[in-house]
N, C-alpha and C positions, 0 to 999 in steps of 0.2 A: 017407724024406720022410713026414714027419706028415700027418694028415689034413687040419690047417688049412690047410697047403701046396697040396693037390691041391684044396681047395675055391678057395680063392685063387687059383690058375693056370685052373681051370675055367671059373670067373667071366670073365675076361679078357677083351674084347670082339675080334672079329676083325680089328679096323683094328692093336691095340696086339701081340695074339698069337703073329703072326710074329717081331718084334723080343724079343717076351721070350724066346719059343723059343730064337733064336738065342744070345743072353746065356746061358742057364741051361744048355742045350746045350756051351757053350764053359768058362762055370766049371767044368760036372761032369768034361768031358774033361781040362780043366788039373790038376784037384784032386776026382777021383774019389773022397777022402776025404774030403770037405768034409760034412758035417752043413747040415739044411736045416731052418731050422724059423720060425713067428714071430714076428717080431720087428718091435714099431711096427707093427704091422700090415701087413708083407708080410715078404715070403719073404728070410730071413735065413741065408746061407752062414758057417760058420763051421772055421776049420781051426786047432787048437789055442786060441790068445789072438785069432787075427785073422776078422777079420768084414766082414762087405761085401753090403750089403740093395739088392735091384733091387726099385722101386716104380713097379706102373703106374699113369699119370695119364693125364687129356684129351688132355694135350699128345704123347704117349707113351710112353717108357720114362725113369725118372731111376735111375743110381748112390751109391751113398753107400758110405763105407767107404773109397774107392778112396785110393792113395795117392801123393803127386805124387813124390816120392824112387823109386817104382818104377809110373811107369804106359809105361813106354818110349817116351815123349817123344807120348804121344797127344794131351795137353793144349796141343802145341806145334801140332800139325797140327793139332788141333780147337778153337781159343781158344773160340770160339762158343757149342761145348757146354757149358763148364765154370759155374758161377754166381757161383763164386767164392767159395760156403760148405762145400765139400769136395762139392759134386753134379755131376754129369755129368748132363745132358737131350738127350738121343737121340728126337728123332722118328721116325715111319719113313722120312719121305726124305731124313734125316740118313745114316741107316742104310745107304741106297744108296753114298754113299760112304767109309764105313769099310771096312775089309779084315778078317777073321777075325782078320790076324793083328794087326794091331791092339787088338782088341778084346781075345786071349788075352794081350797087353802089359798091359792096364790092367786086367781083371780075374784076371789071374793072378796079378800082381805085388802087387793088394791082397791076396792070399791067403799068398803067399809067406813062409814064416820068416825 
């Protein structure tokens, strides 16, 4: 992880913190290989050609990258989240009711060859 990465994630305020943790936490265990660096101004995972940027806002945590052909049907269970321009928005009491493994569904599967 680059330096701008660790300033970026430092930055983080404690309300959005937990949520990102847990995200970044679950990309690196699915795809321990994955390269971090970034991109658009947040922290950008990339595993060979595939790519997938977590950015924290006010609101707090959004997705990009992710992909609907492999997010394990999370977009099904979370119509809510999605915006409809390829983003996922995850507040933190969204976050309460996602499942890990969920989550390793739709950011895994954006990683996935």
């Amino acid at each position: 992880m680059d330096g701008g990465v660790r300033a970026y994630i430092d930055a983080i305020g404690p309300e959005q913190r937990p949520l990102f943790d847990r995200l970044h936490r679950i990309v690196m265990t699915v795809h321990p290989d994955a390269e971090v660096a970034l991109s658009y101004g947040m922290p950008a995972y990339r595993v060979g050609a595939r790519r997938l940027n977590i950015g924290v806002w006010k609101h707090g945590v959004s997705v990009y990258g992710w992909r609907a052909d492999r997010d394990g049907g999370f977009v099904e269970h979370h119509p809510k989240l999605s915006s409809g321009k390829g983003t996922i928005r995850i507040r933190p009491t969204d976050a309460e009711e996602i499942s890990d493994d969920e989550l390793r569904a739709l950011l895994g599967g954006a990683l996935d060859p």
